[in-house]
C-alpha positions as CSV (number, residue, x, y, z in Angstrom):
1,X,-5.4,-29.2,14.9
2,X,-4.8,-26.1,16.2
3,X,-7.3,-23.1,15.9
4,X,-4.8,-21.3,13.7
5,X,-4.6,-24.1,11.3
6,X,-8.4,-24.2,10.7
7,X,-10.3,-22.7,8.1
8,X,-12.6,-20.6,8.3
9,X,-16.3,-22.5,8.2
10,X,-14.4,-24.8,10.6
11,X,-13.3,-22.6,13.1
12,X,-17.1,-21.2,13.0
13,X,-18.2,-25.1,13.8
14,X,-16.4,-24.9,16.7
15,X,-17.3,-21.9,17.8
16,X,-21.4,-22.7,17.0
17,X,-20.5,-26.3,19.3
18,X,-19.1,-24.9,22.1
19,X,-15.6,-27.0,21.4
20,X,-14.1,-23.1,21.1
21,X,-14.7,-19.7,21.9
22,X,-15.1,-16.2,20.1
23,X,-12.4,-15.1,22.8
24,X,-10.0,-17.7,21.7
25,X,-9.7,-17.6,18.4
26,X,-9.4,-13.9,18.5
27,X,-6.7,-14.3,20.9
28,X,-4.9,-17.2,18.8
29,X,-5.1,-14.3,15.5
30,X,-3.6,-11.7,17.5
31,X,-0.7,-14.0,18.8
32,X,-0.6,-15.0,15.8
33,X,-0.2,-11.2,14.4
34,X,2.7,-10.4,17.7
35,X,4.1,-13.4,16.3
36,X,4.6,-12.9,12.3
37,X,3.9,-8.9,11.9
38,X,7.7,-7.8,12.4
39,X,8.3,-9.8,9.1
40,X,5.3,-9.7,7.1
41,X,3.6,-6.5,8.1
42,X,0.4,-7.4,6.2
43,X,-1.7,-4.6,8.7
44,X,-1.4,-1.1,8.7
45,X,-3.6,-1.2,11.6
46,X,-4.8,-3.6,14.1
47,X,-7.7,-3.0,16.5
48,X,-6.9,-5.2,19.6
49,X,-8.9,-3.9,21.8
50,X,-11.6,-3.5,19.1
51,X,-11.5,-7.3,18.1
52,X,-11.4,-8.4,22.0
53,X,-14.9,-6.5,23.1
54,X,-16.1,-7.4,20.0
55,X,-15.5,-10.9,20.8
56,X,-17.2,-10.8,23.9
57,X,-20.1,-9.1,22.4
58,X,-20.8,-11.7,19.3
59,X,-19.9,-14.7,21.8
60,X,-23.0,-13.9,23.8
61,X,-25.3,-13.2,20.9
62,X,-24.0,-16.9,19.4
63,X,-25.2,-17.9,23.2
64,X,-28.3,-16.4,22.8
65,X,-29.5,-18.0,19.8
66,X,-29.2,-14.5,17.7
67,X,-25.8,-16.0,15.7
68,X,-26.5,-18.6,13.8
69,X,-24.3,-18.4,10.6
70,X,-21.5,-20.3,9.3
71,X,-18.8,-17.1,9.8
72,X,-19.9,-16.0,13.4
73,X,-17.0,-15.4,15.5
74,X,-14.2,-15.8,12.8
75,X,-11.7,-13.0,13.3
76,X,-11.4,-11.5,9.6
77,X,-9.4,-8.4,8.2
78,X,-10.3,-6.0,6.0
79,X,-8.2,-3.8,2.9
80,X,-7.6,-0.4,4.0
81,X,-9.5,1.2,1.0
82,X,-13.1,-0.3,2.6
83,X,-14.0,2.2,5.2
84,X,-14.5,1.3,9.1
85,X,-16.0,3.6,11.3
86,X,-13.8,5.0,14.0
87,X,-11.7,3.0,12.8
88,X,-8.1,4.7,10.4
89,X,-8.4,4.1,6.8
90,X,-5.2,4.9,4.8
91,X,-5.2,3.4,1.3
92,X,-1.8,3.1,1.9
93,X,-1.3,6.8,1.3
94,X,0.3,9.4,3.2
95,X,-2.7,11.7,2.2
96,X,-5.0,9.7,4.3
97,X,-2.5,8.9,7.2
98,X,-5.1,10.1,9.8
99,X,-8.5,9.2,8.0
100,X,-10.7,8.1,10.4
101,X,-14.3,7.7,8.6
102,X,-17.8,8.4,10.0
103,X,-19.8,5.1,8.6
104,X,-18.8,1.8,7.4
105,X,-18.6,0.5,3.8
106,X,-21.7,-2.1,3.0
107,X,-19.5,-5.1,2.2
108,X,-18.0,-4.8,5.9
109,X,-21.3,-4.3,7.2
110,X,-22.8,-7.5,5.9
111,X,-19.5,-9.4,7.8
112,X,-20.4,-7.6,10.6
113,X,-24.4,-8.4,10.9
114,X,-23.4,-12.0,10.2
115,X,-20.9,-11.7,13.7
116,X,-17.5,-11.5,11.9
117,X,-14.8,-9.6,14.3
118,X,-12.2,-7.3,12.6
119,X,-9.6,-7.5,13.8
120,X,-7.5,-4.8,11.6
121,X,-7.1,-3.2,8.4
122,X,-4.5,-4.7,5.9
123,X,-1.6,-3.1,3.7
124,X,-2.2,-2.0,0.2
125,X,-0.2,-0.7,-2.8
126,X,-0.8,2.7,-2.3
127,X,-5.2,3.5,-3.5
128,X,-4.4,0.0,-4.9
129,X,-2.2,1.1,-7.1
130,X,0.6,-1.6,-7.9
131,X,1.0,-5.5,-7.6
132,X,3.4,-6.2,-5.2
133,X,2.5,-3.7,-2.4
134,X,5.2,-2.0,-2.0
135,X,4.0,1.4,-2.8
136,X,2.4,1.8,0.3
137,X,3.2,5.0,2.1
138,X,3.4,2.9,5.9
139,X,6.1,-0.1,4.7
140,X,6.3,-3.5,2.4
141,X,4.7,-6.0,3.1
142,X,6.5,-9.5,2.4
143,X,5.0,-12.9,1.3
144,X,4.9,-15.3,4.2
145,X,6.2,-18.3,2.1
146,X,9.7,-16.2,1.5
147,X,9.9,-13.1,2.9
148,X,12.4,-12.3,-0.1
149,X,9.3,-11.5,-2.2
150,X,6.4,-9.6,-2.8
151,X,3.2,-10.9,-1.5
152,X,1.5,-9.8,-4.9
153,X,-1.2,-6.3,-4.7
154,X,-3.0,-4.7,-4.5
155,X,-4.4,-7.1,-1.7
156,X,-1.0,-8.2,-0.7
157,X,-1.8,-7.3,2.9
158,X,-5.1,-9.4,2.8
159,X,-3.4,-12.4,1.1
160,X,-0.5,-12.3,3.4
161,X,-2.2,-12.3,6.5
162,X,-4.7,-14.8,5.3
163,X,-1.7,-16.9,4.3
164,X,0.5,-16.4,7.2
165,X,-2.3,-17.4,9.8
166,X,-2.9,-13.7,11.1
167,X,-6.8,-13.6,10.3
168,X,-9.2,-16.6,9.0
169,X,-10.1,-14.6,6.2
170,X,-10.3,-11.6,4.8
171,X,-11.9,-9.0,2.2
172,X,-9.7,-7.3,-0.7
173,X,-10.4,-4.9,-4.0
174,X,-9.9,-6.1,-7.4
175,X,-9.5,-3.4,-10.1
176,X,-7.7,-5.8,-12.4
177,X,-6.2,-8.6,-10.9
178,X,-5.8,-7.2,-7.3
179,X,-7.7,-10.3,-5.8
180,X,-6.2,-13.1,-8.2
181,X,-3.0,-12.0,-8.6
182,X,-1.9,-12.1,-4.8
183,X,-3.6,-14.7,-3.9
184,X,-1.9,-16.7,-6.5
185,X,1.3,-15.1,-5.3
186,X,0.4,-15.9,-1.5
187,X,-0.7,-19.8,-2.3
188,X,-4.3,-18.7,-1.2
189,X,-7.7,-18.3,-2.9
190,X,-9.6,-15.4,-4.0
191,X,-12.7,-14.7,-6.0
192,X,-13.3,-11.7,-7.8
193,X,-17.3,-11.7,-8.5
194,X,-19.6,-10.5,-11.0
195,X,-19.5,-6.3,-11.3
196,X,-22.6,-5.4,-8.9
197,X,-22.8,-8.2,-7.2
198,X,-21.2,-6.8,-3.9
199,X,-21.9,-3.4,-3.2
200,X,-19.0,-0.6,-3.7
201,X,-20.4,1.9,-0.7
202,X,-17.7,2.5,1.1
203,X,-14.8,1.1,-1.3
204,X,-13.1,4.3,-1.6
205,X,-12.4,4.3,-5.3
206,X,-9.5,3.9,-8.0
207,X,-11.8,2.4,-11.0
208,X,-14.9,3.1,-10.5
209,X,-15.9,0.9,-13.7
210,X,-13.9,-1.9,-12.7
211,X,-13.3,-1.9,-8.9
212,X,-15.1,-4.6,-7.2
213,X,-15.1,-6.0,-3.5
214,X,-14.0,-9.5,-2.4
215,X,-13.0,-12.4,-0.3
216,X,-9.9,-14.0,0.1
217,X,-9.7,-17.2,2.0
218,X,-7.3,-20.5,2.3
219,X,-9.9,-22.3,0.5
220,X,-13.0,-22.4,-1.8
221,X,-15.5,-22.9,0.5
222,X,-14.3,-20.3,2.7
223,X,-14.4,-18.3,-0.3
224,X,-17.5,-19.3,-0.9
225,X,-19.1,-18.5,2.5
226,X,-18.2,-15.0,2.8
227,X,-18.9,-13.9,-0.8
228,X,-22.4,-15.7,0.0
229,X,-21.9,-13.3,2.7
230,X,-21.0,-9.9,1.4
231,X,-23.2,-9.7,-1.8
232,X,-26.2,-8.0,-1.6
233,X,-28.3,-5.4,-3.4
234,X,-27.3,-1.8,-1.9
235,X,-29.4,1.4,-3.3
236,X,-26.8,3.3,-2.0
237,X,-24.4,1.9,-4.9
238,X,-26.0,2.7,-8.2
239,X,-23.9,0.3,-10.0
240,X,-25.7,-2.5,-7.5
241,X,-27.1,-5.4,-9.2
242,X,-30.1,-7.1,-7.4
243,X,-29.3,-10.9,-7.6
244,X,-31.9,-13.9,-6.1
245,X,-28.9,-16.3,-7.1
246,X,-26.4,-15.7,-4.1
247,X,-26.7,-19.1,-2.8
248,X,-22.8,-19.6,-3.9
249,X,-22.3,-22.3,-1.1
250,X,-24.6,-24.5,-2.8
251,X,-22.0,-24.9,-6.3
252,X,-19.7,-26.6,-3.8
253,X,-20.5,-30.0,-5.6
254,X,-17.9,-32.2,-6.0
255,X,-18.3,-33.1,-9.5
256,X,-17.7,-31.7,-13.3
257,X,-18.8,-34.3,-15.7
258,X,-20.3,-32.4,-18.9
259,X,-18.8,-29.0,-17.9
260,X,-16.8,-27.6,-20.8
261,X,-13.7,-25.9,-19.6
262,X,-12.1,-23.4,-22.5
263,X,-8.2,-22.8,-22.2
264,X,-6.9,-19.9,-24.6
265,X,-4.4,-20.3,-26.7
266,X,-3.1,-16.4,-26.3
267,X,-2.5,-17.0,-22.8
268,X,0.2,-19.5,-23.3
269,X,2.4,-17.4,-25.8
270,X,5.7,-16.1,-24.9
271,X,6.4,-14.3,-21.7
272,X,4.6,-17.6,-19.5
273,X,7.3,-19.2,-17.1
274,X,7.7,-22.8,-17.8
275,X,6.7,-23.7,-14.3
276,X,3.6,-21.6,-14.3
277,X,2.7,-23.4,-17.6
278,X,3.0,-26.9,-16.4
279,X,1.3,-26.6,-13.1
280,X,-2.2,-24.6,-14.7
281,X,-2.0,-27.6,-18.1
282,X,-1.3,-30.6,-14.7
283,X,-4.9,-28.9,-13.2
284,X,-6.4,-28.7,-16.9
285,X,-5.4,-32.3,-17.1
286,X,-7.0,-33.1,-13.3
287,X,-10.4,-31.7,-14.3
288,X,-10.3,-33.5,-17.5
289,X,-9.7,-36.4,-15.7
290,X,-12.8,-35.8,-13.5
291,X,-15.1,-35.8,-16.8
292,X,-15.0,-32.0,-17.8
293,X,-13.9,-31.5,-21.4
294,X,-11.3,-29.4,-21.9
295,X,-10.5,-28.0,-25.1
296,X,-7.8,-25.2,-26.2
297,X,-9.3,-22.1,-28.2
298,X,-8.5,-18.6,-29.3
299,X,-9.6,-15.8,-27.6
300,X,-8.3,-13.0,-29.2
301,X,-7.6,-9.1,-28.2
302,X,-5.6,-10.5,-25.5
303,X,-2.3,-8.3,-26.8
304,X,-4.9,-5.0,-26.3
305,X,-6.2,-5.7,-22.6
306,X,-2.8,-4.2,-21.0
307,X,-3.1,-1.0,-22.6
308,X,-7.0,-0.5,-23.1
309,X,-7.1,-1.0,-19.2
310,X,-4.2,1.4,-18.2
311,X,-6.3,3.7,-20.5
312,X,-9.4,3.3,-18.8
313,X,-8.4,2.9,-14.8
314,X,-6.0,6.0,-15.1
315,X,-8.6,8.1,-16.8
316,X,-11.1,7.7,-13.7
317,X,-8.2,7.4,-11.2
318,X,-7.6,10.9,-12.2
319,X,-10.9,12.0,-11.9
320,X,-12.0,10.5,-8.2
321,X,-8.3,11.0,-6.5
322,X,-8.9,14.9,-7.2
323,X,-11.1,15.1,-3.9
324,X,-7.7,14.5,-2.6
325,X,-7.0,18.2,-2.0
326,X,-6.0,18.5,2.0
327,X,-9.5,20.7,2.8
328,X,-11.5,18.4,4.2
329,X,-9.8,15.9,5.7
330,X,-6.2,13.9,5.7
331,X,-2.8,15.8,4.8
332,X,-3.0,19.4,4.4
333,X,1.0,20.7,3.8
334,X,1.8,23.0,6.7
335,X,3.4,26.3,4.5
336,X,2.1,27.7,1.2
337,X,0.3,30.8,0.5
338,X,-3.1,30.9,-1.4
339,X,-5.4,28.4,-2.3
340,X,-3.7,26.7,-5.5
341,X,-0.6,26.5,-3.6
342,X,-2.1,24.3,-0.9
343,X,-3.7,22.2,-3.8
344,X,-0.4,21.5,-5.2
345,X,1.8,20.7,-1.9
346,X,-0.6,19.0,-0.4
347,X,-1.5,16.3,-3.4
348,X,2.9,16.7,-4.2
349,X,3.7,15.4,-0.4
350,X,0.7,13.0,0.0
351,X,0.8,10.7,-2.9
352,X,3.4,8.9,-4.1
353,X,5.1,8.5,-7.0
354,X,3.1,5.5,-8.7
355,X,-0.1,7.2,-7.9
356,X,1.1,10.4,-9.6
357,X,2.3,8.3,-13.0
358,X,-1.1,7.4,-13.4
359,X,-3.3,11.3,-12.3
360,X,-0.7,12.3,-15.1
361,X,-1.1,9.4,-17.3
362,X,-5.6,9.6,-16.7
363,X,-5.1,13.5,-16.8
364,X,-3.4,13.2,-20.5
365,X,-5.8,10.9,-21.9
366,X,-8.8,12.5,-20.8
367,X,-7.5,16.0,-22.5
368,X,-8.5,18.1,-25.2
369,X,-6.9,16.7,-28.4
370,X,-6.2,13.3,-27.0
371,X,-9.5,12.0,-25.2
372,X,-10.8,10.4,-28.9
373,X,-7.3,8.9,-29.5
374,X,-6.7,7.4,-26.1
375,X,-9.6,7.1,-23.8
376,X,-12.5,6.9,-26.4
377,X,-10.3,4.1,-28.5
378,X,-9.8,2.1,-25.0
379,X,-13.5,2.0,-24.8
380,X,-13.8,0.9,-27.8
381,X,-11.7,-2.0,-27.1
382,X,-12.9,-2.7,-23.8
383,X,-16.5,-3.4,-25.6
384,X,-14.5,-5.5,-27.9
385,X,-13.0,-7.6,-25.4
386,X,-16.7,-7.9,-24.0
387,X,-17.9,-9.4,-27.3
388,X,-14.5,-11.8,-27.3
389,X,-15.8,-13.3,-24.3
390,X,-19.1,-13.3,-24.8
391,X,-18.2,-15.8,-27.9
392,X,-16.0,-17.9,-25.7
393,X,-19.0,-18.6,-23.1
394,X,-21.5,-19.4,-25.8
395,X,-19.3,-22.7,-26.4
396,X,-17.5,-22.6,-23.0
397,X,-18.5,-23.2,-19.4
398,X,-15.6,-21.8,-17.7
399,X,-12.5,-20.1,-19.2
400,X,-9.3,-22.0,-17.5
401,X,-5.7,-20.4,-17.3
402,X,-2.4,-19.0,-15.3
403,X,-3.1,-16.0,-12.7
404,X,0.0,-14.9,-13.4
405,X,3.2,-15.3,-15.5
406,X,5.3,-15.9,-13.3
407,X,5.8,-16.8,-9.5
408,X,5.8,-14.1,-7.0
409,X,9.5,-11.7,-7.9
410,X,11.7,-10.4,-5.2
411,X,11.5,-7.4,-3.4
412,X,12.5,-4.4,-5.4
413,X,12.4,-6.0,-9.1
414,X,9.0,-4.6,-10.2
415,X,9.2,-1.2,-9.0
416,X,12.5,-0.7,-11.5
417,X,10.2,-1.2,-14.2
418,X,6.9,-0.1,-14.1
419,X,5.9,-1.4,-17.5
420,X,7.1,-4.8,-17.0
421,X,4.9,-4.2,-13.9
422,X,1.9,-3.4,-15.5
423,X,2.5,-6.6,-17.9
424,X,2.4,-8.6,-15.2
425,X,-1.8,-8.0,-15.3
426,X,-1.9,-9.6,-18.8
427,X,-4.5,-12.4,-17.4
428,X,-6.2,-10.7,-15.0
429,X,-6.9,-7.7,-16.2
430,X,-9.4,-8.4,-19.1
431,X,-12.0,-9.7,-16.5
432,X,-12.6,-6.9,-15.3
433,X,-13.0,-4.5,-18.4
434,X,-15.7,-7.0,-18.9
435,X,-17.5,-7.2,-15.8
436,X,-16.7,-10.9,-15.1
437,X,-16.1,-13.0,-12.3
438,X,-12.9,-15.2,-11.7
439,X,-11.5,-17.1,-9.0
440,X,-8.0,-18.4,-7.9
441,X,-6.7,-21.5,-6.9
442,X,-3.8,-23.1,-5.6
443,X,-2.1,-25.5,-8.3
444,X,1.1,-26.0,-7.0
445,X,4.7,-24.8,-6.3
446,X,7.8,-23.9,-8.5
447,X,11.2,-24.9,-7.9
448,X,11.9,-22.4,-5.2
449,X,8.7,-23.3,-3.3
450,X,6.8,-20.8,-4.4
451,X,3.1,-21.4,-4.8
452,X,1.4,-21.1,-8.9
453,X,-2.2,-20.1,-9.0
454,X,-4.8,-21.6,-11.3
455,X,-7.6,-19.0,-12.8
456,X,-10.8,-19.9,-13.7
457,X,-13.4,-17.3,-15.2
458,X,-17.1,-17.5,-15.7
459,X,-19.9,-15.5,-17.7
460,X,-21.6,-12.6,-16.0
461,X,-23.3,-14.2,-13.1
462,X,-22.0,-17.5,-13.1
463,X,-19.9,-17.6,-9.8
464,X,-21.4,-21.3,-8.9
465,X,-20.2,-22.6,-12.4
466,X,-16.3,-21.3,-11.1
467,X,-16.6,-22.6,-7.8
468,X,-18.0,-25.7,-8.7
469,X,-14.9,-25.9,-11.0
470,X,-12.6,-24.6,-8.2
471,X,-13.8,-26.9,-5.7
472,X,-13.5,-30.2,-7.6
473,X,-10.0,-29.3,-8.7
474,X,-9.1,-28.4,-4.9
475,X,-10.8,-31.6,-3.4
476,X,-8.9,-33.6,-6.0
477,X,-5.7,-31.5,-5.7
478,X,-5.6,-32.4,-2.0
479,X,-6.4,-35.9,-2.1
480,X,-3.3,-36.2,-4.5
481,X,-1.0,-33.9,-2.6
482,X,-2.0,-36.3,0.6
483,X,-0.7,-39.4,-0.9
């Protein structure tokens, strides 16, 4: 097996046995980034000389006994919205093309302390605006299984290069679906945990209510290890949740007998690709098999997600974007006169257009005359959507269901039609207006070899009930697939 082909806990075996070193499987990432970055371009930037000192520093700490953990030495990536010090941080966006920030954001921190080496910063839909990442002011970034068609986004760039061998793992943002959606689109795994369980300090924001850090890896237990990883209380993000139950590597069990596994009804309605059905009800079926019982229900205010959340995310995108103003740092437009004027070029040249749809669309809502017909009804709704689930987890362990509706599209399709876009999120999207965590998985391939993700959600707090889920469905998965 070569280095490139191993995940990530195994590559840090290696490393912790002597078999490899830090040195090398940096090296192997960045010939493997040379190698595939001319047709994926999943980084915006990559710190080679960065990644390579900071190999040689970790590599004598693991020799001194100071490096014990799992992840020590594994080159990782990180999103471009999670700030690096001395190190550019774009969001995608032309505003921020020479952002270079004075501290590091907490979740990259915690990699960091337990030896991780960055070795770049990955593409984004533009302040994670989109789901396909192509509205990123510095290029597209393809998916590595057909370079035809979008990786998925907002974390396409993490999910491509995690998928295309260019990093071991690597962290991403989920607003609504911006983990899940890519990685189901990139034949990878992701897990989007609990709101407050990893810190947003440093996360520059889009939805501050719903925007949450996390990993994306080519397995579960590499998912696993690094959110074990990244979570932590931080009193430097109000919004932090202090957990004692972080030990997620311990839910890798092999084994759902008893669990009850709930699969909506509403999420299997019109608008599902036939394909995408029969692969998530084939891994419903394999965790049946495996003793879970699995039982179809009806989860209601599905239809009211889409808008409630386009409502919501717009509103505070409007609001945190307008420190976006070219005084204190990234573009500033070279002529205007007065003030206002250099307000209005700089924010008109720096962002691009699907950032501005939704300042306008957050600005209108949020407005005199329309804030208790808009914003205060998708509040509303988002508590009812709260109460839905909180129903379905009083009789359900996990909720089971597609990522997506459909396989990753080609290039160009989604940004004709920005709506269609947006109802692309339908699954995703209702996690987050509730706070919950959701993982996932790889169940398989459509016709054209594209890979279908599975979903699975869990209460508040109950990421080890997912992952044990995810993991038993993968291990079987395999162990068919092998045959």
């Amino acid at each position: 097996m070569s280095i490139s082909e191993m995940t990530a806990l195994e590559l840090g075996r290696r490393i912790r046995s002597g078999d490899v070193t830090v040195l090398e499987a940096v090296q192997e990432a960045l010939d493997q980034i040379k190698k595939k970055e001319p047709d994926i371009h999943a980084y915006v930037t990559v710190d080679e000389e960065g990644a390579l000192k900071r190999a040689a520093k970790v590599q004598a700490m693991i020799e001194r006994g100071d490096l014990k953990g799992p992840l020590a030495g594994v080159p990782a990536a990180v999103k471009d919205n999670l700030c690096t010090k001395d190190l550019l941080t774009t969001c995608g966006s032309n505003i921020l093309y020479n952002f270079v920030p004075t501290y590091t954001a907490e979740a990259v921190q915690n990699l960091e302390k337990a030896g991780a080496v960055i070795l770049g910063k990955t593409n984004m839909d533009e302040f994670a605006m989109g789901s396909t990442t192509e509205t990123s002011a510095f290029g597209v970034t393809k998916n590595p299984w057909n370079t035809d068609h979008v990786p998925g986004g907002s974390s396409g760039g993490s999910c491509a290069a995690v998928a295309a061998g260019e990093c071991f793992y690597a962290l991403g943002s989920d607003t609504g679906g911006s983990i899940r959606q890519p990685s189901s689109f990139c034949g990878v795994t992701g897990i989007k945990p609990t709101y407050g369980t990893v810190s947003r300090y440093g996360l520059i924001a889009y939805g501050s209510s719903l925007d949450q850090v996390g990993p994306v890896a080519k397995d579960v237990s590499d998912c696993a290890a690094v959110l074990e990883t990244i979570a932590s209380y931080d009193k430097k993000d109000s919004t932090s949740i202090p957990r004692k139950d972080l030990d997620f590597t311990g839910a890798l069990v092999d084994d759902v007998k008893g669990m009850k596994i709930g699969i909506p009804r509403d999420y299997f309605g019109e608008g599902l690709d036939g394909q995408v059905r029969e692969a998530v009800m084939r891994a419903a079926g394999i965790l049946k098999d495996r003793g879970a019982v699995v039982e179809e229900f009806d989860l209601s205010l599905v239809e009211y997600a889409i808008p409630a959340y386009y409502v919501i995310a717009s509103a505070e995108a409007s609001s945190n974007l307008s420190r976006f103003d070219g005084v204190k740092y990234g573009l500033r437009a070279k002529e205007y006169e007065g003030l206002h004027q250099m307000y209005k070029k700089s924010r008109s040249e720096g962002f691009g257009p699907e950032v501005k749809r939704r300042i306008m669309l957050g600005s209108f809502v949020l407005s005199s005359g329309y804030y208790d017909a808009y914003y205060l009804k998708a509040l509303r709704t988002k508590a009812l959507i709260k109460q839905a689930f909180d129903k379905a987890f009083a009789d359900y362990d996990v909720i089971l269901g597609p990522a997506a509706p459909t396989t990753a599209p080609k290039l160009g399709e989604s940004l004709k039609d920005p709506l269609k876009m947006y109802l692309g999120d339908i699954y995703t999207v209702s996690v987050n207006l509730a706070g919950l965590p959701a993982m996932t998985v790889p169940c398989g391939q459509d016709q054209a070899g594209l890979p279908i993700g599975l979903q699975l959600i869990g209460d508040c707090f109950q990421e080890k009930k997912i992952i044990r889920a995810a993991y038993t469905f993968e291990q079987t998965f395999t162990r068919r697939e092998e045959r």
